[in-house]
C-alpha positions as CSV (number, residue, x, y, z in Angstrom):
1,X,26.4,21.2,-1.3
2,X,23.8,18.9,-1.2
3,X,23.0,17.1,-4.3
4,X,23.4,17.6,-7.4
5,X,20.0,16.8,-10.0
6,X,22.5,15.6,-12.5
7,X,20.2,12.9,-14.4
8,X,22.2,11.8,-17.7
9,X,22.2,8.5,-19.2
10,X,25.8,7.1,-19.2
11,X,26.3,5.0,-22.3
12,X,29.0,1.9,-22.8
13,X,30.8,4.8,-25.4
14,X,31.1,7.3,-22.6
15,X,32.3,4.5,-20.3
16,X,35.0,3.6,-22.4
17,X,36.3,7.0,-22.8
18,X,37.4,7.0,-19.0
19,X,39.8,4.2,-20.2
20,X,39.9,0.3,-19.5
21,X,40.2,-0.8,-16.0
22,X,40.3,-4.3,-14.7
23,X,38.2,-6.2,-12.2
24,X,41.2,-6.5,-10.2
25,X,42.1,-2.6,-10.3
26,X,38.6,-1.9,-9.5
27,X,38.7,-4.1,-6.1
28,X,42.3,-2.0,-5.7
29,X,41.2,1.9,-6.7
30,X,38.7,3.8,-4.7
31,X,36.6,7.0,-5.4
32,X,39.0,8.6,-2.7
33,X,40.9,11.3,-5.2
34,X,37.8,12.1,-7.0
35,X,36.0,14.1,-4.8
36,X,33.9,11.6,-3.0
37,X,35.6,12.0,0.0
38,X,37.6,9.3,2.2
39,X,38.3,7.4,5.1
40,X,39.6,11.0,6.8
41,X,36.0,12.0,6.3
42,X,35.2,15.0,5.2
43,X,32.3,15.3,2.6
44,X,31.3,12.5,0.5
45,X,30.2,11.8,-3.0
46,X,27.6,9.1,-3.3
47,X,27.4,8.0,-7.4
48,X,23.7,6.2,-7.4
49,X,22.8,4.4,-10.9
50,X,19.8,3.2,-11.9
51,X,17.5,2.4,-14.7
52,X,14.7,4.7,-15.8
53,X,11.7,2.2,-15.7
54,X,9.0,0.9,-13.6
55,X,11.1,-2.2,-11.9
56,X,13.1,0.1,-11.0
57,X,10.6,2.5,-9.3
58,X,12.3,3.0,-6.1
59,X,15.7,4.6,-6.9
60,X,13.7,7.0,-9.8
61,X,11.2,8.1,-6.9
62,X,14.0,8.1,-4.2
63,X,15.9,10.5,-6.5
64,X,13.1,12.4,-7.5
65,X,11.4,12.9,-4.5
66,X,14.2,14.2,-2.7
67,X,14.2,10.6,-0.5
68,X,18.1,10.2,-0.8
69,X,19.3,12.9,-0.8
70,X,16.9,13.7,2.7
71,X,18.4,10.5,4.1
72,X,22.1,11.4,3.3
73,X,22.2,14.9,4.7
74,X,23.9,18.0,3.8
75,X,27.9,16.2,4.4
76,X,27.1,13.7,1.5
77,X,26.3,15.0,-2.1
78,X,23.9,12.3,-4.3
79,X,25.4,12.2,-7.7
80,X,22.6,9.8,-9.2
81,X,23.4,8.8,-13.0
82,X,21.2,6.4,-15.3
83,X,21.9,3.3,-17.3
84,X,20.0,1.3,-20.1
85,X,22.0,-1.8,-19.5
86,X,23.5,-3.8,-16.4
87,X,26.4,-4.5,-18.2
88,X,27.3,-0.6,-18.2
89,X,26.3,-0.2,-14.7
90,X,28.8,-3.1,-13.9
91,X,31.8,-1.6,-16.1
92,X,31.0,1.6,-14.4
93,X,31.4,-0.6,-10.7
94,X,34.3,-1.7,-12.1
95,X,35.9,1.3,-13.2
96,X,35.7,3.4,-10.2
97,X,32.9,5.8,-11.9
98,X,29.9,4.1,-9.6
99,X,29.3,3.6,-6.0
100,X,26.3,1.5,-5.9
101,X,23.8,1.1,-8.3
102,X,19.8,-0.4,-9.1
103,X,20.5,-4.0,-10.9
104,X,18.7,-6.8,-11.9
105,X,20.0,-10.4,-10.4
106,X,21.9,-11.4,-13.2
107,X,24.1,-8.8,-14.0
108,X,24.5,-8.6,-9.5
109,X,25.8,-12.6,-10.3
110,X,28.2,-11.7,-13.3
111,X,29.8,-8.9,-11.1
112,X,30.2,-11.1,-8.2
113,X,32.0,-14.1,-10.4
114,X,34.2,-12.0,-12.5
115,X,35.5,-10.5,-9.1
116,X,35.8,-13.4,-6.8
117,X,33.6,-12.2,-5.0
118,X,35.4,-9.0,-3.9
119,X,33.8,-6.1,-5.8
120,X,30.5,-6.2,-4.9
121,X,27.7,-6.9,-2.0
122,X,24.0,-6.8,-2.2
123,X,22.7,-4.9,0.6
124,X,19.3,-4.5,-0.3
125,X,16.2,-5.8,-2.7
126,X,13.8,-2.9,-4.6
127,X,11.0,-4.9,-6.9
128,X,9.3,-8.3,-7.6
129,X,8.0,-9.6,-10.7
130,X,7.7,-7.5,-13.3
131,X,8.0,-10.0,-15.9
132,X,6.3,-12.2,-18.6
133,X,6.3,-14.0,-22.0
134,X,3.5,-12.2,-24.3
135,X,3.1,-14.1,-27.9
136,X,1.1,-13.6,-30.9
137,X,-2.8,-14.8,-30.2
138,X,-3.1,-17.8,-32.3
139,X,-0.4,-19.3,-29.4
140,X,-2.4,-21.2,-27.2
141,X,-0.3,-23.4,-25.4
142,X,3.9,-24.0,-25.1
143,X,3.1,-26.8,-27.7
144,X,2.5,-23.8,-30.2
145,X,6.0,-22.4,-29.8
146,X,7.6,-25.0,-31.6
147,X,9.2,-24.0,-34.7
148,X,8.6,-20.0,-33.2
149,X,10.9,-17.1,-32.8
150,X,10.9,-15.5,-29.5
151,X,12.7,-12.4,-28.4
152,X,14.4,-11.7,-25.0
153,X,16.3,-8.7,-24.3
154,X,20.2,-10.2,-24.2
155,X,21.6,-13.6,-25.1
156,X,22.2,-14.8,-21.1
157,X,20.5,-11.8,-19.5
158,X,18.0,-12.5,-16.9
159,X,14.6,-12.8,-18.9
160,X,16.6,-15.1,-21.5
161,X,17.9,-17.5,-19.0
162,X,14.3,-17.9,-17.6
163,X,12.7,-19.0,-20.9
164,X,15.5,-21.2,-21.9
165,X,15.0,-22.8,-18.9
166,X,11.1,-22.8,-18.9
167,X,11.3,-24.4,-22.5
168,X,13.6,-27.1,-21.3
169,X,11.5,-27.8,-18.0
170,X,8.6,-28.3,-21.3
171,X,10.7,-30.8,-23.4
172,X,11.4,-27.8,-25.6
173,X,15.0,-27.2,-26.9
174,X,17.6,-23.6,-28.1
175,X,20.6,-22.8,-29.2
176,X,23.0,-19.9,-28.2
177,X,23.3,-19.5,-31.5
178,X,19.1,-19.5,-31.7
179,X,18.1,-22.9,-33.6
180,X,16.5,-25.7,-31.5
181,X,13.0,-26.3,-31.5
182,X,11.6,-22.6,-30.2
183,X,13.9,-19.9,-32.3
184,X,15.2,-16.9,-29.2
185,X,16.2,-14.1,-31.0
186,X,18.0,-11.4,-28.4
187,X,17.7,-7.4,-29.3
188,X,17.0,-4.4,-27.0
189,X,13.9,-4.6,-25.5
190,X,13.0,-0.8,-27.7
191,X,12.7,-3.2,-30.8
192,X,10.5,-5.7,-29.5
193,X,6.7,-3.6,-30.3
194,X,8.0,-3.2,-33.9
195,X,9.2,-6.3,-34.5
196,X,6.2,-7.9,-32.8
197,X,4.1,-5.8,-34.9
198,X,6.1,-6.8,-38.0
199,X,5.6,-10.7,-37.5
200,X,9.2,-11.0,-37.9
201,X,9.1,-12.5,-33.8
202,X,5.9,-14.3,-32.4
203,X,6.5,-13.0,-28.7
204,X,9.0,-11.7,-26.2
205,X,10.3,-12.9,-22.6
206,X,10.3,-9.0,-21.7
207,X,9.7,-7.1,-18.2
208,X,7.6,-4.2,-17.5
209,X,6.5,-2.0,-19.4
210,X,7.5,-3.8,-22.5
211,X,5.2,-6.6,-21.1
212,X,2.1,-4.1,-21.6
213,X,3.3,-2.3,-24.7
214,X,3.3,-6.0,-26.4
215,X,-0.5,-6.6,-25.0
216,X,-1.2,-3.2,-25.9
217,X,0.0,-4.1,-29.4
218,X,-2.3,-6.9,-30.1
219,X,-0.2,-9.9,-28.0
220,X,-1.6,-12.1,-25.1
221,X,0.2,-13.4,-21.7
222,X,1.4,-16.4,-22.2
223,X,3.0,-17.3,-19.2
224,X,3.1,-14.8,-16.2
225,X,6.9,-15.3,-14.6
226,X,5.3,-14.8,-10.7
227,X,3.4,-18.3,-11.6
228,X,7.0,-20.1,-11.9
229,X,8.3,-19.1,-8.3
230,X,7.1,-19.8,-4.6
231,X,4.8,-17.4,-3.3
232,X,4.8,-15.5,-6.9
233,X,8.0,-13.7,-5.4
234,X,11.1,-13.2,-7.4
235,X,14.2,-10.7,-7.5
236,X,13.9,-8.5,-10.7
237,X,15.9,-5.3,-9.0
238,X,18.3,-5.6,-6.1
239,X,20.6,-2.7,-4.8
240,X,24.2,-3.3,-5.0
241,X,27.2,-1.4,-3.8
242,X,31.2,-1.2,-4.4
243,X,32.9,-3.4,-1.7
244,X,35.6,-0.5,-1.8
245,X,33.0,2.1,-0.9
246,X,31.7,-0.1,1.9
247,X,34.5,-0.2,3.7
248,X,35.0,3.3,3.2
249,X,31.6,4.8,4.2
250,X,29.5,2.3,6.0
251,X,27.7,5.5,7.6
252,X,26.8,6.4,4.6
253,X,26.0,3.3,3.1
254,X,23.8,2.8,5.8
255,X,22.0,6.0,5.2
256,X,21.4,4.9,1.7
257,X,19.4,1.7,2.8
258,X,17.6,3.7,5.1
259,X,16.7,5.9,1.5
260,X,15.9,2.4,-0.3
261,X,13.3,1.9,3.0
262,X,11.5,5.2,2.8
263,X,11.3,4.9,-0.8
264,X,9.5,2.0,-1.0
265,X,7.5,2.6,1.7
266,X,6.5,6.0,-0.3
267,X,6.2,3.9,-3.4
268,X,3.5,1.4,-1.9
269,X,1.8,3.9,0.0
270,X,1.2,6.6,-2.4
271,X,1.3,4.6,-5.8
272,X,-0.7,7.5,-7.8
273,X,1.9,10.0,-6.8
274,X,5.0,7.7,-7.4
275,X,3.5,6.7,-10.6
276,X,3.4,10.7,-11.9
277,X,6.9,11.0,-10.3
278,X,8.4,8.1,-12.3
279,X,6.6,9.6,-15.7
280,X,8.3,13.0,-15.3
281,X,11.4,11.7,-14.3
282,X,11.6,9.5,-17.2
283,X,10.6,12.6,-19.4
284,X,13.5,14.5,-17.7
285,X,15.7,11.4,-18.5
286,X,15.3,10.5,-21.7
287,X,13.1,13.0,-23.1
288,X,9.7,11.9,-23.6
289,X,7.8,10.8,-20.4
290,X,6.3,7.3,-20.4
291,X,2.6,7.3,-20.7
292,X,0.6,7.3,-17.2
293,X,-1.7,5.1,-18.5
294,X,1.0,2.6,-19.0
295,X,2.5,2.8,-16.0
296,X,-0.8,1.9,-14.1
297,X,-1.5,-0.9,-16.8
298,X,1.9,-2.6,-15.5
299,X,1.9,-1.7,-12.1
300,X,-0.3,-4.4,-10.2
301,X,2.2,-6.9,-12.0
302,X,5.1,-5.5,-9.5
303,X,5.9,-5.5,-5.9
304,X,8.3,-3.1,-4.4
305,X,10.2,-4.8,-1.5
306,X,13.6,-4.8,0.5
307,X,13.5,-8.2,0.5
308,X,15.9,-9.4,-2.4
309,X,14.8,-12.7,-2.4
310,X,18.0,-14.3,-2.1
311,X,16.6,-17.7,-2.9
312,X,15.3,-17.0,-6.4
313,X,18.8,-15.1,-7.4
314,X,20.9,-18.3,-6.3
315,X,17.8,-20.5,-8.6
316,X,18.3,-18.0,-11.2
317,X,21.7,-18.9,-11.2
318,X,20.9,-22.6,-11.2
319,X,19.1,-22.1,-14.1
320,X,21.4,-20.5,-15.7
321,X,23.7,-23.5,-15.3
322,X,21.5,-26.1,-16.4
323,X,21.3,-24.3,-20.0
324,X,24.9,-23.9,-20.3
325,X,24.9,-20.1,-20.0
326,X,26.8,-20.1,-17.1
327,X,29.4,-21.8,-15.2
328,X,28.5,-22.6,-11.1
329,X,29.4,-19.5,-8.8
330,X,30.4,-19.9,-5.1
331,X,27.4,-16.7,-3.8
332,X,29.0,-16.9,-0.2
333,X,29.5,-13.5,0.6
334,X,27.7,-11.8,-1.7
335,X,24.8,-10.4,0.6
336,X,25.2,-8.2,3.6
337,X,21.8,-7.1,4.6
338,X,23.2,-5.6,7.8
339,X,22.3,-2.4,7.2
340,X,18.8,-3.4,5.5
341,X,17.5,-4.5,8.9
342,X,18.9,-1.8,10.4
343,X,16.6,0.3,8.2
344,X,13.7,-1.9,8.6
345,X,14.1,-2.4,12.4
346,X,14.2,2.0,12.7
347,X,11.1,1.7,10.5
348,X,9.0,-0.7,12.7
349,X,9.5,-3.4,9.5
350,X,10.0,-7.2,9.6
351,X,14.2,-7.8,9.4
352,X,14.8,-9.9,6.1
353,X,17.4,-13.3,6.9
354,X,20.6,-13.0,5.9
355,X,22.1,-15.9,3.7
């Protein structure tokens, strides 16, 4: 069999019900009695997640398209599932139920740490950017935050740990517990247009498409992310895989990164037609496809490369320390981009440097 279309959002209830596993266990069990095949070979189960959303635009078109599951070939059956949160995508790394999975840098750094560095290696990038703090309009300058509420979309996520750091870098102090000078008020990125609209936040730290829906709703760009880093370039998606699947499949891990290649080249070469793809997929997804309009209102602030930026995700990281959200990780060993220039090399692409 080829592939299976199976598109369902996996939720942290579902993952719960196939019971508790530790991060050691998960560096211990494979996928090898479930069906996905082992090192004998025989036929292989790939388990893809990824997020349904516009910085994630090249695993939804890959999937779509057919671009994996072309790439794999018939002896390896795509089992793609979707995931509103990294934090679920990771307890699903964890637990055995994922192979590899779309993820932003944070979530890629929590895994890495909470495994000691054996569960998981980032073999490829997918999207820059992406990302911005939109605020009521009478906000003028970061000296009109004081004394403001702000939402991003989880305490310590990736988006909160960049304006806590931003504010700081400004003289401007927070709280985990959200007092300081500017107010951050974490919830799900879904509740950020009402809220906004309600006056009970005066702006968000949010990525695409939330970033448009804000404007959309009345708000302004504060500060655009891409202006913070060198060259405007930073990691907001990256592709990560199980160590344990690694070992086990480099073939077809291999033929996955050469999927991540062609779907970004399809991506940035026919952006009207990866646009409409995303839409209905996300309308297949979750129900109700996200407007077109949308989509081309946020697209310009993205770019969809293999490059994952390695540099920004170890400054992310940084960052993260100098707020106290984190403590310092050791990130030797957490890339292998083998296989990426491998892809890019077939293609007739630059080869990205390896860590």
């Amino acid at each position: 069999m080829r592939r299976h279309p199976l598109r369902r959002l996996v939720t942290l209830a579902t993952l719960a019900a196939l019971g508790a596993a530790t991060v050691g266990s998960a560096a211990a069990c494979g996928n090898d009695s479930d069906g996905s095949g082992g090192a004998s070979g025989g036929p292989v189960t790939l388990r893809l997640g990824y997020f349904p959303n516009i910085t994630h635009a090249p695993a939804v078109v890959g999937v779509e398209k057919g671009i994996f599951a072309e790439k794999l070939g018939t002896d390896v059956t795509l089992d793609p599932k979707t995931f509103n949160a990294g934090p679920a995508a990771i307890e699903a790394i964890f637990s055995g139920a994922l192979d590899a999975t779309y993820i932003g840098p944070n979530p890629t750094v929590n895994a890495f740490s909470k495994s000691k560095g054996e569960a998981v290696r980032v073999i490829s990038g997918a999207a820059s950017g992406g990302v911005a703090l939109v605020v009521k309009p009478g906000i003028t300058g970061v000296q009109d935050l004081k004394g403001k509420k702000i939402s991003t979309p989880q305490l310590g996520n990736t988006q909160d740990v960049a304006i806590r750091y931003w504010l700081k870098q400004q003289g401007l102090t927070t709280t985990k517990e959200g007092g300081g000078d500017v107010k951050i008020v974490p919830q799900e990125n879904a509740q950020t247009v009402e809220t906004f609209n309600s006056g009970a936040i005066d702006g968000a730290w949010v990525p695409e498409p939330f970033v448009s829906r804000l404007v959309n709703a009345g708000g302004k760009v504060l500060v655009d992310e891409r202006d913070l880093w060198p060259d405007k370039k930073f990691v907001i998606t990256n592709l990560l895989v199980s160590t344990k699947f690694l070992k086990a499949h480099p073939d077809v891990v291999q033929k996955l990164v050469d999927g991540q290649v062609a779907a970004n080249e399809f991506v940035n070469s026919k952006p009207e037609e990866a646009q409409q793809a995303i839409s209905d997929a996300i309308g297949k997804i979750t129900g109700k496809p996200l407007d077109l309009k949308l989509i081309k209102q946020a697209w310009p602030t993205l770019e969809f490369t293999n490059d994952p930026i390695p540099t920004s995700l170890k400054a992310g990281l940084d960052h993260a320390v100098e707020v106290k959200l984190t403590e310092p990780v050791d990130l030797k060993g957490l890339y292998d981009l083998k296989y990426l220039n491998n892809a890019l090399k077939a293609a007739g692409k630059p080869e990205v440097t390896q860590p």
